[in-house]
C-alpha positions as CSV (number, residue, x, y, z in Angstrom):
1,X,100.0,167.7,-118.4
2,X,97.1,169.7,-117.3
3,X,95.1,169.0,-119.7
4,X,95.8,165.6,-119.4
5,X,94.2,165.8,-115.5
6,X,91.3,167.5,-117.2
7,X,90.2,164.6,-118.6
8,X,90.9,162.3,-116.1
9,X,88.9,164.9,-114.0
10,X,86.5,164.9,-116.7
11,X,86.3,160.8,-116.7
12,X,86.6,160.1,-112.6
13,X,82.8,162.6,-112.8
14,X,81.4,160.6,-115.7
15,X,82.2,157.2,-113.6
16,X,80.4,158.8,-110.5
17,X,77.0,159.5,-112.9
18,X,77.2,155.8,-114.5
19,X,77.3,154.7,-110.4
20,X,74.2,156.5,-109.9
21,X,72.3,155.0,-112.9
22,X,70.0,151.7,-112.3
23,X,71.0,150.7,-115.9
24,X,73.9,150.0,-114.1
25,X,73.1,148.5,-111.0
26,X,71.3,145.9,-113.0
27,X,74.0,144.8,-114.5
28,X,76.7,143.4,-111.5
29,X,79.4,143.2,-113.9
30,X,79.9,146.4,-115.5
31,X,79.0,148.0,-111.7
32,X,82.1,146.4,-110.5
33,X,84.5,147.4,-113.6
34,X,82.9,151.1,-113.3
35,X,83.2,151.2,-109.6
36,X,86.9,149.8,-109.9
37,X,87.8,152.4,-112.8
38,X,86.7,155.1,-110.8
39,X,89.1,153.8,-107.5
40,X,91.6,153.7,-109.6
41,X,91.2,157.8,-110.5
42,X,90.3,159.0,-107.2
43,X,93.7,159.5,-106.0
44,X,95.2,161.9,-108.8
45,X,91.5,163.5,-109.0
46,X,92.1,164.4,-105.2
47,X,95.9,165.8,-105.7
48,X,94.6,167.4,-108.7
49,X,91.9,169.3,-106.9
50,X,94.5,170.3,-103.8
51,X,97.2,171.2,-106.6
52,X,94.8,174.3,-108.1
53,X,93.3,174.7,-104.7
54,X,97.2,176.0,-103.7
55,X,97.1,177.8,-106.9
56,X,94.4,179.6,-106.2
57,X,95.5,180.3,-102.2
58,X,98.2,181.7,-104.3
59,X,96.6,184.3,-106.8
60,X,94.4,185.2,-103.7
61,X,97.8,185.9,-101.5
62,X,99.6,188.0,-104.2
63,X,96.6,190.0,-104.7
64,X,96.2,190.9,-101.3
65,X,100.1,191.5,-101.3
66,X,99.7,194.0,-103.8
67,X,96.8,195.7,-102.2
68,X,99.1,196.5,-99.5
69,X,96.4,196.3,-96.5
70,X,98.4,196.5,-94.2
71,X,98.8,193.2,-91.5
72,X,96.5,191.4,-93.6
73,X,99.2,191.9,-97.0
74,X,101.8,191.1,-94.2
75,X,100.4,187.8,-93.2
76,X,99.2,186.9,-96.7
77,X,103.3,187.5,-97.9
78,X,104.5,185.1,-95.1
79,X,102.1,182.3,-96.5
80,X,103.0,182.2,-99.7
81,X,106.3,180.3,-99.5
82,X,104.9,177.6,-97.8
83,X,101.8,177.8,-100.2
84,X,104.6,177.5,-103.4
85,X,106.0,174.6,-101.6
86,X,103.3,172.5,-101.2
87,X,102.3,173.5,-105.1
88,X,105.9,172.1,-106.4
89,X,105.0,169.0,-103.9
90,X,101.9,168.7,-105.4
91,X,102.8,168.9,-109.0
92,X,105.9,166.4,-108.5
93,X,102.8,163.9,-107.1
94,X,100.8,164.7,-110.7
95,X,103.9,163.9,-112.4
96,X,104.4,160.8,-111.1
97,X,100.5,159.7,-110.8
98,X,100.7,160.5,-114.3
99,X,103.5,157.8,-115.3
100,X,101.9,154.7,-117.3
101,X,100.8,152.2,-115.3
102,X,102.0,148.8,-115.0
103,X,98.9,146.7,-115.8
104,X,100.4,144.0,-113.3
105,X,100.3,146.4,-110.3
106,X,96.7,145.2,-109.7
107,X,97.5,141.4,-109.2
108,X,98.1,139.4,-106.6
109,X,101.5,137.6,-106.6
110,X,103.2,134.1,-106.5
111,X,106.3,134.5,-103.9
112,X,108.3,131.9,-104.7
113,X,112.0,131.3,-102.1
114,X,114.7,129.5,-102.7
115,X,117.6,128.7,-100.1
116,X,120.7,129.5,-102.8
117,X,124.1,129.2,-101.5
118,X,125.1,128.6,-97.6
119,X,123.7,125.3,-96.8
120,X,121.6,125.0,-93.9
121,X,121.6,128.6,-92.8
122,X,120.3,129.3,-96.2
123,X,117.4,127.3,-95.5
124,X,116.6,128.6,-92.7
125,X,116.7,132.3,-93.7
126,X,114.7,131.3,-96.6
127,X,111.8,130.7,-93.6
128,X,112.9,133.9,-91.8
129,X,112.3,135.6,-95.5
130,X,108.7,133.9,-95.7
131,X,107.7,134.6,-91.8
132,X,108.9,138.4,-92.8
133,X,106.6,138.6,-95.9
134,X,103.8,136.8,-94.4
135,X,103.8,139.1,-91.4
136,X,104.3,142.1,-93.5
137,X,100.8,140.8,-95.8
138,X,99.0,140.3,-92.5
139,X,99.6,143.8,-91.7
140,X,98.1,145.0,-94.9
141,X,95.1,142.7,-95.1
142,X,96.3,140.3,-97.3
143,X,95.4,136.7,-97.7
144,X,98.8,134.6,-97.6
145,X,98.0,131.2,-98.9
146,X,101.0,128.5,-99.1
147,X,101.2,126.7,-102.8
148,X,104.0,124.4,-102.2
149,X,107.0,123.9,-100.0
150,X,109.9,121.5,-99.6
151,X,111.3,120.8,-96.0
152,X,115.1,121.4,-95.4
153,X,116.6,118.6,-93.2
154,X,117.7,120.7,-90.5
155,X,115.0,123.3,-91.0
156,X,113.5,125.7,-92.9
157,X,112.8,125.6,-96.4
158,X,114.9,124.4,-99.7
159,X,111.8,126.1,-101.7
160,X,108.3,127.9,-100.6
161,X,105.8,129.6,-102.9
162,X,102.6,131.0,-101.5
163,X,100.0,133.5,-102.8
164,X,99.6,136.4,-101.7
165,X,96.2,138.2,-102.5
166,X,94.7,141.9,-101.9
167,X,94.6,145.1,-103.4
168,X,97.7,146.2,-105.6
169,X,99.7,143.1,-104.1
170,X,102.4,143.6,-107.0
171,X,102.5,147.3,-107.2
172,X,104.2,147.0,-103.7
173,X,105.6,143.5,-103.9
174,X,107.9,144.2,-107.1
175,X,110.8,145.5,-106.5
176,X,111.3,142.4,-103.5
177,X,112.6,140.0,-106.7
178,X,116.6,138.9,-106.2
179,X,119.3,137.9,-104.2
180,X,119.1,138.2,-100.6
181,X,122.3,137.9,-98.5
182,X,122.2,137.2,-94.9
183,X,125.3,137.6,-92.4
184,X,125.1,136.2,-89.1
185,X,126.0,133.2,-87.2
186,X,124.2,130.3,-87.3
187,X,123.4,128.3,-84.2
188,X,125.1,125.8,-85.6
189,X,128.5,127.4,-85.1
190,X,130.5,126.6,-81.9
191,X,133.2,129.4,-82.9
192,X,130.7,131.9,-83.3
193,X,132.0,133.1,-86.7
194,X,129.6,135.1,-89.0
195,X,128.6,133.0,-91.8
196,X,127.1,134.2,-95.4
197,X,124.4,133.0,-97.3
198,X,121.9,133.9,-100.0
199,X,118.0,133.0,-100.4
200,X,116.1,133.7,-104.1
201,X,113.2,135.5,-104.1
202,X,110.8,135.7,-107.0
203,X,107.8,138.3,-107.3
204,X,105.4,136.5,-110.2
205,X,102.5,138.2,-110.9
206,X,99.3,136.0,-110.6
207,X,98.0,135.3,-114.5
208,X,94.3,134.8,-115.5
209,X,93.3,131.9,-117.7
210,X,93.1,135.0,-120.2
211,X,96.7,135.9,-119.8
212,X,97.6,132.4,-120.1
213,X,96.1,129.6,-122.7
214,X,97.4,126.2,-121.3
215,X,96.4,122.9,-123.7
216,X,95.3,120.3,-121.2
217,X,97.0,118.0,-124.2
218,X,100.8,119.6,-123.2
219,X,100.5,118.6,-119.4
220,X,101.8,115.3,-118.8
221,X,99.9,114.8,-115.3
222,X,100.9,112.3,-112.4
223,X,100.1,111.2,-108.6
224,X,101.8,110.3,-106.0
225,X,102.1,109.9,-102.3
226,X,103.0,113.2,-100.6
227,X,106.4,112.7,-98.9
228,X,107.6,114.6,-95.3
229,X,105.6,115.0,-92.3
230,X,102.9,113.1,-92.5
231,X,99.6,113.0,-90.0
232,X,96.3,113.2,-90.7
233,X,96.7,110.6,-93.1
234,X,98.3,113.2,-95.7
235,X,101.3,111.1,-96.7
236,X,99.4,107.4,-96.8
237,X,97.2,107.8,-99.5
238,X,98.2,109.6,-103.6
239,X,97.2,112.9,-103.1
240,X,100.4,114.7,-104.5
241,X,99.9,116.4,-107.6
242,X,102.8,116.8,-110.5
243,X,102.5,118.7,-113.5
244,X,104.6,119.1,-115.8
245,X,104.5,121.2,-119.1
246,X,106.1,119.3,-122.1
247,X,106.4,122.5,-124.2
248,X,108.3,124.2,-121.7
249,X,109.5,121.6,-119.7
250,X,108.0,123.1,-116.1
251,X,107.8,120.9,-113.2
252,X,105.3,121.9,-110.6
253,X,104.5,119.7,-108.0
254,X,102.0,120.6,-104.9
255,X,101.2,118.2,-101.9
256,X,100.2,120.2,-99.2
257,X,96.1,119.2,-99.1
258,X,94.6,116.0,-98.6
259,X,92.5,116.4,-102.2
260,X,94.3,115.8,-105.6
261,X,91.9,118.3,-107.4
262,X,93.1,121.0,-104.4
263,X,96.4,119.8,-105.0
264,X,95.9,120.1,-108.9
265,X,94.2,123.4,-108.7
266,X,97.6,124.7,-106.7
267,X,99.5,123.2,-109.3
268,X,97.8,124.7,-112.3
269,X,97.6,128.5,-110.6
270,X,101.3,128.0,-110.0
271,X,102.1,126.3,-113.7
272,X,99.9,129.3,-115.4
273,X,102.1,132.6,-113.0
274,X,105.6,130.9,-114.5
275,X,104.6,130.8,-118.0
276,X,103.2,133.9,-117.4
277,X,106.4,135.2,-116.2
278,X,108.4,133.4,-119.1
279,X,105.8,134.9,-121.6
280,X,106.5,138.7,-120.4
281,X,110.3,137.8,-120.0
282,X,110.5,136.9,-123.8
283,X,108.3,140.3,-124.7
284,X,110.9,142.3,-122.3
285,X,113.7,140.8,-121.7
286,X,115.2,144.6,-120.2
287,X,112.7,144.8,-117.8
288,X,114.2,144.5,-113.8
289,X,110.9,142.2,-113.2
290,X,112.1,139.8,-115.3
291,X,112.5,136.4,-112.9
292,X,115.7,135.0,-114.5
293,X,117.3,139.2,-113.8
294,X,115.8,138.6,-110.2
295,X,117.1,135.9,-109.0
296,X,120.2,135.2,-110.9
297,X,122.1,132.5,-109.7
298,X,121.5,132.6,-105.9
299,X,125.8,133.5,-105.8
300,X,126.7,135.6,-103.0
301,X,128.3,138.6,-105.5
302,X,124.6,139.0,-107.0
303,X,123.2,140.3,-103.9
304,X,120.2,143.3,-103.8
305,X,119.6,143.2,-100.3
306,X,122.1,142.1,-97.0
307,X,120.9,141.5,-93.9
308,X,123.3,141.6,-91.1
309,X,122.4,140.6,-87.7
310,X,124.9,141.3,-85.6
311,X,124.9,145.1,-86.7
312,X,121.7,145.2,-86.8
313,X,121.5,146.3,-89.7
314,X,120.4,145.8,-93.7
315,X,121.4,147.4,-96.7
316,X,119.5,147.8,-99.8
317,X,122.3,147.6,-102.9
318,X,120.1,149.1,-105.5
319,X,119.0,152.8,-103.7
320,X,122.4,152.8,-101.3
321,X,119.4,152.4,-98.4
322,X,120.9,151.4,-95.1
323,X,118.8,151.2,-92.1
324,X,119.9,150.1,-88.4
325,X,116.6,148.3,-87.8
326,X,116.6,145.0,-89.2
327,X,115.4,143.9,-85.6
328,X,112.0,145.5,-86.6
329,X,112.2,144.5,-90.7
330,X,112.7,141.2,-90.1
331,X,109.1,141.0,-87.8
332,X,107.9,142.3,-91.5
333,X,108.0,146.3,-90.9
334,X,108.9,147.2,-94.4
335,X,107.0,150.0,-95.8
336,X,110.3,152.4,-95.1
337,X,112.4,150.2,-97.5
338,X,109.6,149.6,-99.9
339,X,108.6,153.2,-100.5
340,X,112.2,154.2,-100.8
341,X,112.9,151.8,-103.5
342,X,108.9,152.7,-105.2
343,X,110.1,156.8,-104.8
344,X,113.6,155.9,-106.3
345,X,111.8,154.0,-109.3
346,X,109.5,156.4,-109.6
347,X,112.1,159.3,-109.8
348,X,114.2,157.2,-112.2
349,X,111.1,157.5,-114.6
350,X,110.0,160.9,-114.4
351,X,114.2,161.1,-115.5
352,X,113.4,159.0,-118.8
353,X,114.7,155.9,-116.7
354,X,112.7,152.5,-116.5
355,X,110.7,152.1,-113.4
């Protein structure tokens, strides 16, 4: 292992020379893929560098111990516990910096929800779900941009998919992908019984036109006028968009702007992250990620996450995670319940597991 960090060491000080080098600033391109390497290192260089800083707090304490000086070799023997501590927390960290990386952690992400079973109320958690996520991205700095949606009658949505862009958007967005149960009772019920209901969620990493080669002669492509709410003139003229992919048979239809080439460019970003998806899916059909594995069939038994309201309270099936907050999770405070499951993943592969 250390000699592993040696060269990354080794590498993350080559970067910082090429930075300095006006070959390089002449040339935007390579300066952005240097400068972005280089991010990508600085955190295990950093842990690294503490790690045999500890180590050698550590040599330097158990020398003095032995030298026996007196209150100095007494307060140099009560620091070194804490000192061996922090180096076992340290090389845990290395371990796990250390772990391949995903080369999707970097992208940015299609969320796509669905209301599954429950009706109404299922629809209308599916916009709770999409209010939670999008205030949870506006916390981190990310750009939430809506793709598609389609209105539920009473409320909420029957489908939403939005894009959600920023730095290492999938990294922390990827273990969100499943079955989410809600229990709680709707404001449609005069008995005030608790009723359940499940929303899909999907976690699709965004896909370059390099990830994905799409034939402009296997899209059958059509227009039409955009249906629902209309104003502004958005439902009187054809600006609807739907594309569908006769090779796969994908549907994808976005109406949300007034333009058919915006509309057409939402489509195609939307098209290109599903075939994407299929693409890895076939390559790795074990992997958790995998969309059909996430969202099953929106039954109530397939469940990764409940949320119930009248306790307060949600439960994360996968890690045995219960918190009595979901008050505050629901306004989109979810880092606790997102670094528990990214530390339980994490821990499952330094075991040999599958993160």
């Amino acid at each position: 292992m250390f000699a592993k960090l040696e060269e990354v060491e080794s590498r993350y000080e080559e970067l910082g020379r090429l930075l300095q080098d006006p070959a390089v600033y002449s040339d935007p391109a390579r300066l952005q893929k240097i400068a972005r390497e280089r991010k990508g290192l600085e955190e295990i260089v950093a842990c690294f560098r503490s790690f045999r800083k500890v180590e050698k707090d550590i040599r330097g304490n158990q020398e003095l111990v032995r030298e026996g000086d007196g209150d100095l070799a007494e307060l140099a023997a009560a620091e070194l516990p804490a000192l061996e501590r922090r180096k076992q927390e340290l090389e845990r960290q290395l371990k796990v910096l250390l772990l391949p990386d995903d080369p999707r952690d970097a992208k940015n992400i299609l969320l796509e929800i669905r209301a599954g079973a429950g009706g109404e109320e299922a629809a209308l958690f599916a916009a709770d779900l999409f209010r939670m996520y999008s205030r949870y991205a506006e916390q981190r700095g990310w750009k939430v941009e809506l793709m598609s949606e389609s209105l539920a009658s009473a409320g909420g949505f029957k489908e939403v998919v939005a894009l959600l862009s920023g730095e290492r958007v999938y990294s922390t967005m990827k273990f969100e992908g499943g079955v989410h149960r809600v229990q709680r009772v709707p404001v449609t019920e005069s008995q005030g019984r608790i009723h359940t209901s499940t929303v899909t969620v999907a976690v699709l990493p965004e896909a370059d036109e390099v990830d994905v080669s799409i034939d402009e002669r296997d899209l059958e492509i059509s227009v039409c006028r955009a249906g629902g709410p209309g104003g502004q003139g958005v439902n009187t003229t054809d600006s609807a968009v739907r594309i569908t992919h006769i090779p796969s048979g994908m549907t994808v239809q976005c109406q949300d702007e007034r333009s058919q080439i915006k509309n057409k460019a939402k489509a195609m970003k939307v098209l290109r992250a599903r075939l994407y998806e299929k693409k890895l899916a076939e390559q790795q059909a074990a992997r958790s990620e995998d969309r059909r594995t996430m969202v099953g069939t929106g039954d109530r038994a397939e469940k990764i996450r409940t949320y119930n309201f009248p306790q307060n309270r949600v439960t994360d099936h996968r890690i045995s995670l219960t918190l009595h907050k979901l008050d505050r999770l629901i306004e989109g405070e979810l880092d606790e319940i997102i670094d528990s499951l990214k530390a339980h993943y994490q821990a499952e592969a330094l075991k040999g597991g599958t993160s």
